[in-house]
C-alpha positions in Angstrom: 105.0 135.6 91.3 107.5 132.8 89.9 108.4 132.2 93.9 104.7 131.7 94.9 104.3 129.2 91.8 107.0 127.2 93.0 105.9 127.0 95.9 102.2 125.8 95.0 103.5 123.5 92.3 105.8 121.9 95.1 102.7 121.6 97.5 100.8 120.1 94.8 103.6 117.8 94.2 104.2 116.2 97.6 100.3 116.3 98.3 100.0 113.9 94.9 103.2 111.9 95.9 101.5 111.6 99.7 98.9 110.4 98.4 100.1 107.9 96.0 102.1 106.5 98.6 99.8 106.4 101.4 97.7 104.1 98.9 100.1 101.7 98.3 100.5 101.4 102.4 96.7 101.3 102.6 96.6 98.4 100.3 99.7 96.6 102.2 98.0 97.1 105.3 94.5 95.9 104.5 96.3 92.6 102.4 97.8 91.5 105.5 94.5 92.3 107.9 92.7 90.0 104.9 95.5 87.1 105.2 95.2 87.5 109.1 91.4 86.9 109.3 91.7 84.4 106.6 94.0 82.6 109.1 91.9 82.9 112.0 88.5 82.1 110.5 89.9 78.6 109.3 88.0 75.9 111.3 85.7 78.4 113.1 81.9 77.3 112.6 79.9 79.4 109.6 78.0 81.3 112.1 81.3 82.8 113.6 82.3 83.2 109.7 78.9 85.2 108.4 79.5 87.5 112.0 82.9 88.3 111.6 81.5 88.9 108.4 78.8 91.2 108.9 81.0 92.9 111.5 83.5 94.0 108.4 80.5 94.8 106.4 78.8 97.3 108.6 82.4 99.2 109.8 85.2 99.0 107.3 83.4 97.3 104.7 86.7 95.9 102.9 85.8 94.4 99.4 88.6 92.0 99.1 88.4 90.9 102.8 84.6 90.4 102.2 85.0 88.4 99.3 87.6 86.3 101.3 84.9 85.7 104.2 82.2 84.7 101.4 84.7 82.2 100.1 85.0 80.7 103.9 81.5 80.3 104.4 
């Protein structure tokens, strides 16, 4: 009984650490994908802007990378 409890605590352990972790790399990932388009949509015309835009919107739907597009346009 002890053995099996060690075993599910363990699991739920790792499984809350995994998770943790893989949000900190989420939010690494999708800062840098926001600084990249905020690069590239510099200088483009507003209609390139709202489609990239909408494009975001309708797939990923990233707030911060969103609110960076509105700020372009």
């Amino acid at each position: 009984m002890r053995e099996k409890f060690a075993i599910l605590l363990t699991a739920i352990l790792v499984a809350l650490f995994s998770a943790t972790a893989c949000g900190g790399v989420q939010q690494q990932v999708e800062d840098r994908a926001r600084e990249e388009v905020e690069k590239k949509v510099q200088g483009l015309p507003t209609e390139e802007i709202r489609s990239v835009r909408n494009y975001e919107k309708g797939h990923k739907n990233r707030k911060t990378l969103i609110e960076s597009l509105d700020r372009s346009l």
